[in-house]
VEXVEXPA-205373 format. One record per residue (C-alpha): residue number from 1; x, y, z. Coordinates in Angstrom, 3 decimals. Last residue first. Layout:
% VEXVEXPA-205373
<NUM,<X,Y,Z>>
...
***
This chain:
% VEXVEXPA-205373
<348,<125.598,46.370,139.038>>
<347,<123.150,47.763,136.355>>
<346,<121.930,49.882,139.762>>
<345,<125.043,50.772,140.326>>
<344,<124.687,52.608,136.669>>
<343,<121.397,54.323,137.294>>
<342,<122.845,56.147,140.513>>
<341,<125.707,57.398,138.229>>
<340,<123.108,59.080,135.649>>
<339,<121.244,61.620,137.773>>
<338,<124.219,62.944,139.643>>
<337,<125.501,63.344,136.107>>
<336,<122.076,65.094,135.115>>
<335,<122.714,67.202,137.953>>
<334,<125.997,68.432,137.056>>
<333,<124.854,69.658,133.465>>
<332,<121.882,72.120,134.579>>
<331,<123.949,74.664,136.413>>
<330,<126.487,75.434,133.524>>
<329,<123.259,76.197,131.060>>
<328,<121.812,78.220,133.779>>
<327,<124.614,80.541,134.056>>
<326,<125.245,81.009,130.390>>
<325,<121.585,82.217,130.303>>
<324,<122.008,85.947,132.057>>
<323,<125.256,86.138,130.033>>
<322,<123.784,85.962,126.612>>
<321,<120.488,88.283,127.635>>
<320,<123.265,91.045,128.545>>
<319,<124.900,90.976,125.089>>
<318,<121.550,91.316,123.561>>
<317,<121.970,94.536,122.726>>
<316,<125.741,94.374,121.769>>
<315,<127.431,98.144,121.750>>
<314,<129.666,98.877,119.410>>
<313,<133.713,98.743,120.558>>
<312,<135.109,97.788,123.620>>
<311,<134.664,95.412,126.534>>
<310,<133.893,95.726,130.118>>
<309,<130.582,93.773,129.663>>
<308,<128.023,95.473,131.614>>
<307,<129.329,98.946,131.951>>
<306,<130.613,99.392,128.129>>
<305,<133.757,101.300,127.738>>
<304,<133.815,103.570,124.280>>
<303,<135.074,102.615,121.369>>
<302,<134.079,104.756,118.851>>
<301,<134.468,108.252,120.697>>
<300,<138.335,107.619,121.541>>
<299,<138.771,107.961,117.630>>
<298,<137.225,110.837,117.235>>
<297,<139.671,112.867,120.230>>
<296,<142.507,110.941,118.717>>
<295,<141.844,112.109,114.992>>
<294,<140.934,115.544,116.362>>
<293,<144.291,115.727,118.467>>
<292,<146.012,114.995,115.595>>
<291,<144.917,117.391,113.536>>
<290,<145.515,119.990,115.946>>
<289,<149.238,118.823,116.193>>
<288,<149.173,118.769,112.707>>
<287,<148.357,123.002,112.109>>
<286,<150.813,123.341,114.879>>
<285,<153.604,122.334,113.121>>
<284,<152.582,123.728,109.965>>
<283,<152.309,127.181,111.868>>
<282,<155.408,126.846,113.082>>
<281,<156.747,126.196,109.795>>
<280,<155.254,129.349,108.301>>
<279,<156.967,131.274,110.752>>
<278,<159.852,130.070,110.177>>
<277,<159.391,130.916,106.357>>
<276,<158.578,134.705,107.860>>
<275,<161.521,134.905,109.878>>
<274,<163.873,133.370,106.821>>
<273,<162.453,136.263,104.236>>
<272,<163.379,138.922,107.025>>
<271,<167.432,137.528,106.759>>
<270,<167.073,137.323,103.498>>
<269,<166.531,133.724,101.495>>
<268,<168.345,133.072,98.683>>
<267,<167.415,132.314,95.183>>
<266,<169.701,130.404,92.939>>
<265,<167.814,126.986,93.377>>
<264,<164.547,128.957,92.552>>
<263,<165.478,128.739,89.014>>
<262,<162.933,130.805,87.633>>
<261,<164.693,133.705,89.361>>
<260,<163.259,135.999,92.014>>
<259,<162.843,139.645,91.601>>
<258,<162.628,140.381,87.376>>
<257,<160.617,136.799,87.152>>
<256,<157.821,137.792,89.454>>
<255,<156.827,140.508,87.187>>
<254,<158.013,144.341,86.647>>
<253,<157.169,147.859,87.875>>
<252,<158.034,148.917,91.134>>
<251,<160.473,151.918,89.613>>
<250,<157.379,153.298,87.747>>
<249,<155.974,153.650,90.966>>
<248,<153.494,151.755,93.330>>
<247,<151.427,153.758,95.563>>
<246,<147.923,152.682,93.607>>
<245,<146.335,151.111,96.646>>
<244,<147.678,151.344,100.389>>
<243,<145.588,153.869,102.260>>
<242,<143.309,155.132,98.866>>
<241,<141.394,158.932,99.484>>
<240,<137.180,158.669,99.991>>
<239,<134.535,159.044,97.543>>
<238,<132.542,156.249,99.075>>
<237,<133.370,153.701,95.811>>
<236,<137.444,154.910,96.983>>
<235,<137.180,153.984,100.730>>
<234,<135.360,150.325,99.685>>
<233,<138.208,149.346,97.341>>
<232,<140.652,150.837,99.752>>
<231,<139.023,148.249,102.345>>
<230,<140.095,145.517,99.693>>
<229,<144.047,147.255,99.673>>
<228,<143.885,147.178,103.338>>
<227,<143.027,143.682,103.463>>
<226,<145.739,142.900,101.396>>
<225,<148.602,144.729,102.607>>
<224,<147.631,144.304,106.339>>
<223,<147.144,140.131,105.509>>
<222,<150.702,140.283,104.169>>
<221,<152.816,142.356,107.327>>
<220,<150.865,139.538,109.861>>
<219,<151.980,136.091,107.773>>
<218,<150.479,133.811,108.410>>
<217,<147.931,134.148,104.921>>
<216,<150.802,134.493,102.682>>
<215,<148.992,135.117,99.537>>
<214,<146.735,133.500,96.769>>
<213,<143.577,135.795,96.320>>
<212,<139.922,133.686,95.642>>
<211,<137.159,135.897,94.358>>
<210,<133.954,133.642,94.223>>
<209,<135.328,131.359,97.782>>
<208,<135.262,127.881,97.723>>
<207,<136.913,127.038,94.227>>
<206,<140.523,127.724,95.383>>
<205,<140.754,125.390,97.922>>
<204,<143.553,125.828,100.278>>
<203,<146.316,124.386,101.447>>
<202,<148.789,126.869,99.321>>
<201,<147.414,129.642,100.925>>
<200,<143.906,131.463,99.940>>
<199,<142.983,135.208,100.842>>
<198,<139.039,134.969,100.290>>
<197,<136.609,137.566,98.806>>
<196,<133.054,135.826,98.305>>
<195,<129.573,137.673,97.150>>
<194,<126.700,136.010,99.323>>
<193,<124.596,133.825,97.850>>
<192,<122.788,132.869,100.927>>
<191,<123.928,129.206,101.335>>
<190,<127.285,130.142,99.425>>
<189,<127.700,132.589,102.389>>
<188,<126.959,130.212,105.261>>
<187,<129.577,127.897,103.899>>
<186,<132.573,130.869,103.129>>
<185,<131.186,131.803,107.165>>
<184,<131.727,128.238,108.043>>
<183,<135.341,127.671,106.099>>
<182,<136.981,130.448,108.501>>
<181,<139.931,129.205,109.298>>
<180,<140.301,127.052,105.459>>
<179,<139.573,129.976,103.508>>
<178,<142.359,132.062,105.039>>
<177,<141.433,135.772,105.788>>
<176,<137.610,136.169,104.650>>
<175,<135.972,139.290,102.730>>
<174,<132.490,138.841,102.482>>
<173,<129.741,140.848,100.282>>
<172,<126.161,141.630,100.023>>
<171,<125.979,141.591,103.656>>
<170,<122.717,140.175,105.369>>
<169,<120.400,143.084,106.496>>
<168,<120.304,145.697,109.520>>
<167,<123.667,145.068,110.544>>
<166,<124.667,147.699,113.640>>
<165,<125.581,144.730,115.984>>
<164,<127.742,143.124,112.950>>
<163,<131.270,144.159,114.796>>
<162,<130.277,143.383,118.249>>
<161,<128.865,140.404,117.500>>
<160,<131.381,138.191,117.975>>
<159,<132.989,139.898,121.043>>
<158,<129.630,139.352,122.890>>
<157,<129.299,135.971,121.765>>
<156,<132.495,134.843,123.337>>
<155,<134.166,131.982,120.748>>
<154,<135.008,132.616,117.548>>
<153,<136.388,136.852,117.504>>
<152,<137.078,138.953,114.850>>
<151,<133.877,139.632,113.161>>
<150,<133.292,142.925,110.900>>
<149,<130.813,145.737,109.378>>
<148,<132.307,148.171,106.963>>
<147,<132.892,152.024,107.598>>
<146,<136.179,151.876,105.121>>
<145,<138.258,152.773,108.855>>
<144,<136.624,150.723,111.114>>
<143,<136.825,147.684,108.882>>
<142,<140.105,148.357,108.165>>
<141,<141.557,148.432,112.100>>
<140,<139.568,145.701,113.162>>
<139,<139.953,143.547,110.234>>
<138,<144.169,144.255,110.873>>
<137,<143.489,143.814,114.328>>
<136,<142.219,140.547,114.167>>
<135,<144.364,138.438,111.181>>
<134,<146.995,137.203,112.693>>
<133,<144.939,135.844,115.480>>
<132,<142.938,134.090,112.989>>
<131,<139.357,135.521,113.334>>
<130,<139.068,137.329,110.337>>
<129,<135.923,138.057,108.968>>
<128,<134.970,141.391,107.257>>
<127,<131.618,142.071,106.008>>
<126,<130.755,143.998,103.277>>
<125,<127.137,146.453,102.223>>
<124,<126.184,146.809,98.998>>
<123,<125.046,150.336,97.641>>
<122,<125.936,150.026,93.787>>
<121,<128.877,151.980,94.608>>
<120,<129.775,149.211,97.094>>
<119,<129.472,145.839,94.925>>
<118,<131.283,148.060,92.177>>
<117,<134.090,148.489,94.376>>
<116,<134.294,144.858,95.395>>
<115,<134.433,143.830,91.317>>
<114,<137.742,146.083,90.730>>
<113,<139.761,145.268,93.907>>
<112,<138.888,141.746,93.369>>
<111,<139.955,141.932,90.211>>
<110,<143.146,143.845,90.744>>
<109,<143.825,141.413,93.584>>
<108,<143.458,138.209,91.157>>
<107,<145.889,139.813,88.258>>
<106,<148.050,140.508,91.285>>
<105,<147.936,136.932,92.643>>
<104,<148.866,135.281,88.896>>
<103,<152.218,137.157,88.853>>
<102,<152.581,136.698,92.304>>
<101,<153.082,132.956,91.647>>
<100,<153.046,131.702,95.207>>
<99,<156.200,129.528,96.478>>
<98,<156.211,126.219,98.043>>
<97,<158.271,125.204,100.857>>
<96,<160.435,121.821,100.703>>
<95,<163.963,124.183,100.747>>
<94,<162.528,126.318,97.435>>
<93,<159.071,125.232,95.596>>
<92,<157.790,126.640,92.395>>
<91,<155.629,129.569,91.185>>
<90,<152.185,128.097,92.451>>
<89,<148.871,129.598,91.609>>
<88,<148.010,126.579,88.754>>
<87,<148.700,124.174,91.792>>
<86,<146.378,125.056,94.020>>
<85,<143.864,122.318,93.143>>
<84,<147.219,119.968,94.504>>
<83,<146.597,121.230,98.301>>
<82,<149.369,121.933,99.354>>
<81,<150.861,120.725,103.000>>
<80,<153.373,118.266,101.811>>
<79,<154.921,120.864,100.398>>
<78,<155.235,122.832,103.164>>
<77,<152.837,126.055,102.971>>
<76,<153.164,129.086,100.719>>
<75,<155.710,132.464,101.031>>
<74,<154.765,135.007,98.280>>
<73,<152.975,137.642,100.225>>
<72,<156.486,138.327,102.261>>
<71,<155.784,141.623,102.746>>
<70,<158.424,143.332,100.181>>
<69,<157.398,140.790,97.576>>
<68,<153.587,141.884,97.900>>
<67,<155.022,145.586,97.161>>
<66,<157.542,144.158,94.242>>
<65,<154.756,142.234,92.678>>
<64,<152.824,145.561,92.423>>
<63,<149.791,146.794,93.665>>
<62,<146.097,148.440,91.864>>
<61,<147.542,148.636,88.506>>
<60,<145.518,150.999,86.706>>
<59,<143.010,148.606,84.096>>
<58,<140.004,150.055,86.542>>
<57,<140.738,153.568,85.956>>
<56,<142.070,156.134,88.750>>
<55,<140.946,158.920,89.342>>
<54,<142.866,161.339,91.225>>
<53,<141.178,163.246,93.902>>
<52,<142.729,166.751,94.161>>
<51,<140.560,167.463,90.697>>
<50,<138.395,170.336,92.092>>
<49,<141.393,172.168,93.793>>
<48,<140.133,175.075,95.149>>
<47,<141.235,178.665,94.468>>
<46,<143.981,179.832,96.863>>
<45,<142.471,183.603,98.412>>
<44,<144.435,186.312,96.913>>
<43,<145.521,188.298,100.038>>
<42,<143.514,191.914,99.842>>
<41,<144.880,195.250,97.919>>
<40,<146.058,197.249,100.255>>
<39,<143.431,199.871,101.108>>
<38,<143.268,203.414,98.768>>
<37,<142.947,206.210,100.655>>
<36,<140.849,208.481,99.653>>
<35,<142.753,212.244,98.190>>
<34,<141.684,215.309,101.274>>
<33,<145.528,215.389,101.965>>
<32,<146.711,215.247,98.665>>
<31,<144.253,218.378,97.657>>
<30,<144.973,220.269,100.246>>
<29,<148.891,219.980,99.679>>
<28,<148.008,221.312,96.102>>
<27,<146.229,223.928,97.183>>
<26,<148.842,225.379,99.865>>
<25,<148.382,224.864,103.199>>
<24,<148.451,227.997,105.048>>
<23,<144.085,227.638,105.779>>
<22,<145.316,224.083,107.651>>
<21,<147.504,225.800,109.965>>
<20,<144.742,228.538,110.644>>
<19,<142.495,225.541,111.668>>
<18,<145.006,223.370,113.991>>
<17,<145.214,226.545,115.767>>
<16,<141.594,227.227,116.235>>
<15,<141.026,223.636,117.861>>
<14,<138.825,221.354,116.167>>
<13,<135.736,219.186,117.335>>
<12,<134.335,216.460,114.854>>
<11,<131.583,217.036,113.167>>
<10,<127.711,216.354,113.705>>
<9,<126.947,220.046,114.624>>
<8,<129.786,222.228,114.164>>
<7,<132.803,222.821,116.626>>
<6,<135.476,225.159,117.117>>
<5,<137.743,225.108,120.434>>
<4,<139.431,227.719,121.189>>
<3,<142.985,226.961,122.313>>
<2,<144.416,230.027,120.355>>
<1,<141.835,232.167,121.875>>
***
């Protein structure tokens, strides 16, 4: 029957006309039809990169005065304000403000970057402190991201620890934002020989912290830049890919003098370079109002209101003895004149 259905063991079942169809083939058909086929040839896989990291040397430039120039890093104190050990790190001074040599701060940076990488591939440990409000979330932020340990916060305890919690061991390095703020952790660390890394202003001392860095310390766009290029530091001795270091061009390169004159009298400030000087006078402003009110507060704590006397100023121990006998003296005198008038009517 043509629908007769052939089958062998293990095989697959064929009809009888399907057969006598495939006895008419000729040879050469057979032959094509019984040929393996050959797959496509499989999707080359993409080999990987081994050298996706650059490497960078120590000597490459880690910023560029143009990059610290575009955040304002360059903008000091009031001139009244400096502090005269500062002095070598100064450019010159436009409308009463000082002005940081950049040329000198990214000399500083690249050795900072340099010396805190080292510090971390030798397996040292960093602390970030920044507890000046413009400071917080940028150590937050960096700290969290380069795996370091950090404080933000002065007064709650909890808030204070929170970033050192997980410290096992004293840091063997300390990055501060603005010597002066935080002048009791640079303290503490001298004590325990602690590795140094401070961003320094124009009121600062330079000699307090190991690795000093002269920027704009007020202002919020220049702390990012810096501390993010120090937390690079610690992302590149872990293996890790740079945020903010080595994005300069060949079109960033030059010194101070190819962006702002020598003759600071010609140079003008921008409309952004005018927010951040204002904000560098509030911050004067406030700075001597909190002076003040620790001259007055230590002042008021000399002379202090005495209960027995009333008066001001130190206190007299044997002030009280001196007014117990001034009494007595004032009592004795009218009786001796009572004493001595009888005596004279008697001469009478």
């Amino acid at each position: 029957m043509a629908d007769e259905v052939m089958q062998m063991d293990g095989e697959i079942p064929v009809t009888a006309d399907a057969l006598s169809q495939y006895m008419s083939l000729s040879k050469e058909t057979i032959d094509d039809l019984e040929a393996p086929v050959e797959s496509a040839p499989a999707a080359e896989q993409p080999k990987a990169d081994l050298m996706s990291k650059t490497i960078h040397k120590d000597s490459d430039p880690v910023v560029s005065v143009k990059e610290l120039i575009a955040v304002g890093a360059h903008y000091g104190h009031q001139a009244r304000r400096w502090n005269p050990n500062m002095k070598p790190y100064i450019y010159g001074k436009k409308n009463n403000l000082h002005i940081l040599d950049l040329n000198k701060s990214v000399d500083l940076i690249q050795k900072a970057y340099v010396a805190l990488k080292k510090i971390v591939e030798q397996g040292g440990k960093v602390l970030f402190v920044g507890t000046k409000p413009v400071a917080k979330e940028t150590v937050l932020n960096e700290a969290t991201r380069s795996g370091c340990f950090y404080g933000k916060e002065r007064d709650r305890l909890s808030s204070l620890l929170g970033g050192i919690k997980e410290m096992r061991k004293r840091p063997d390095a300390i990055v501060v934002v603005d010597s002066n703020w935080e002048h009791n952790a640079v303290h503490e660390a001298k004590l325990l020989h602690i590795h140094t890394f401070g961003l320094i202003d124009t009121n600062c001392e330079p000699s307090d912290v190991e690795f000093p860095i002269p920027v704009n310390v007020d202002g919020p766009e220049s702390v990012k830049l810096i501390i993010g290029l120090l937390a690079d530091a610690v992302v590149a001795a872990k293996g890790g890919e740079a945020a903010y270091a080595y994005q300069a061009d060949a079109a960033d390169a030059g010194n101070m003098e190819s962006f702002i004159p020598e003759d600071l009298s010609k140079y003008q400030f921008s409309q952004d370079d005018l927010k951040v000087v204002h904000a560098k006078i509030r911050e004067d402003i406030f700075a001597a109002k909190r002076k003040g009110k620790k001259r007055r507060k230590k002042a008021s704590k000399k002379f202090v209101k005495r209960p027995n006397g009333g008066n001001h100023g130190p206190k007299d121990e044997n002030r009280g003895e001196k007014a117990q006998e001034a009494p007595k003296a004032t009592e004795a005198a009218p009786s001796e004149k009572t004493e001595a008038k009888p005596a004279t009517e008697e001469t009478k």
